[in-house]
N, C-alpha and C positions, 0 to 999 in steps of 0.2 A: 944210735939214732933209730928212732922210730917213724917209720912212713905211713901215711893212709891214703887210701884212694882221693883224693880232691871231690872228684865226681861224684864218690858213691854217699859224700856228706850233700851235697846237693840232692840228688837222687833220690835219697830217704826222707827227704825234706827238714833235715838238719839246719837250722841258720845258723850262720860264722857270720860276724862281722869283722871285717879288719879297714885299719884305717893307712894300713901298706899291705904289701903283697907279704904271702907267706913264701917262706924258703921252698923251692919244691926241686922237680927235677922233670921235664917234659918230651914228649917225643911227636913228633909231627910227620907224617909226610912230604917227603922233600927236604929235609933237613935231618941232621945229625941229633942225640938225644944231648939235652944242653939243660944248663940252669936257669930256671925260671923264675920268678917271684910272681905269687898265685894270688889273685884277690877273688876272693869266694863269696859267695851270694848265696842267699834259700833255693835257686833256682840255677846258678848257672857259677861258670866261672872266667875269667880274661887273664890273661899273660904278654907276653911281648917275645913276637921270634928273633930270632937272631939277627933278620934283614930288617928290624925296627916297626915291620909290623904287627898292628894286633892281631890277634884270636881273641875269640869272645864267642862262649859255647853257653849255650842258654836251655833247660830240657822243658817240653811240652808234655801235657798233665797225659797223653798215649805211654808214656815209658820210651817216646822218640826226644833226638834234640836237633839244634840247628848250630848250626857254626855261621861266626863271619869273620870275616878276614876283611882291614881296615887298614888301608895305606899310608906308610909311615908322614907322607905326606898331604893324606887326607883332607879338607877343607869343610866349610860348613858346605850340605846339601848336598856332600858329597855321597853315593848310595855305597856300603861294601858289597864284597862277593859274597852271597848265602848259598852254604850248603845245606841240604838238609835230610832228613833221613838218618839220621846217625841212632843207632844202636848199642847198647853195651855188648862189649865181645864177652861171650861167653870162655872163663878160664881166666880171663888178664886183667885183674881187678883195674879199675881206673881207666881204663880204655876203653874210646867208642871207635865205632867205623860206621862207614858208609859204604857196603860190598867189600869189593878188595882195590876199589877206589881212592879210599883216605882215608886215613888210620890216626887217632892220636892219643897219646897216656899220658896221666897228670899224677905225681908224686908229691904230698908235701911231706913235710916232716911236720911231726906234730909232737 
């Protein structure tokens, strides 16, 4: 198997389209590193944690991104939680943080 950063396809301004999520592999703050399925964008990426809800990591034309977190039970007009400020860590392909705040890495297989 071969991995690629998820991110750094976004990042580059590479477009994917998928019409499912790709196989990946993720890591989040607060959670254990678990199997994901990755649906990628020109700009951003979304998965599903383990407690059913979304992430959804989007980057700004700075080289910054934003995360949101989107409740498994979410409604219309419902607002999510935004982080933002996220940076690529330097050394961990695929991974941004925000300080030593919240940390997350995206694997797919490609």
């Amino acid at each position: 198997m071969i991995w690629a950063a998820a991110v750094m396809v976004a990042a580059t301004g590479g477009m994917v389209t998928l019409a499912a999520g790709a196989p990946g592999q993720c890591t989040v703050t607060g959670y254990d590193t678990f199997d994901c399925d990755v649906a990628l964008d020109g700009g951003g990426l979304t998965f599903a944690l383990p407690d059913g809800k979304t992430f959804a990591f989007t980057l700004a034309e700075d080289g910054t991104g934003s995360a949101f977190l989107i409740e498994a039970d979410a409604g219309p007009g419902q607002v999510p939680d935004e982080l933002r400020d996220f940076r690529a860590v330097d050394g961990k392909p695929g991974c941004w943080a925000r300080g030593d705040e919240f940390e997350f890495c995206v694997l797919v297989e490609q």
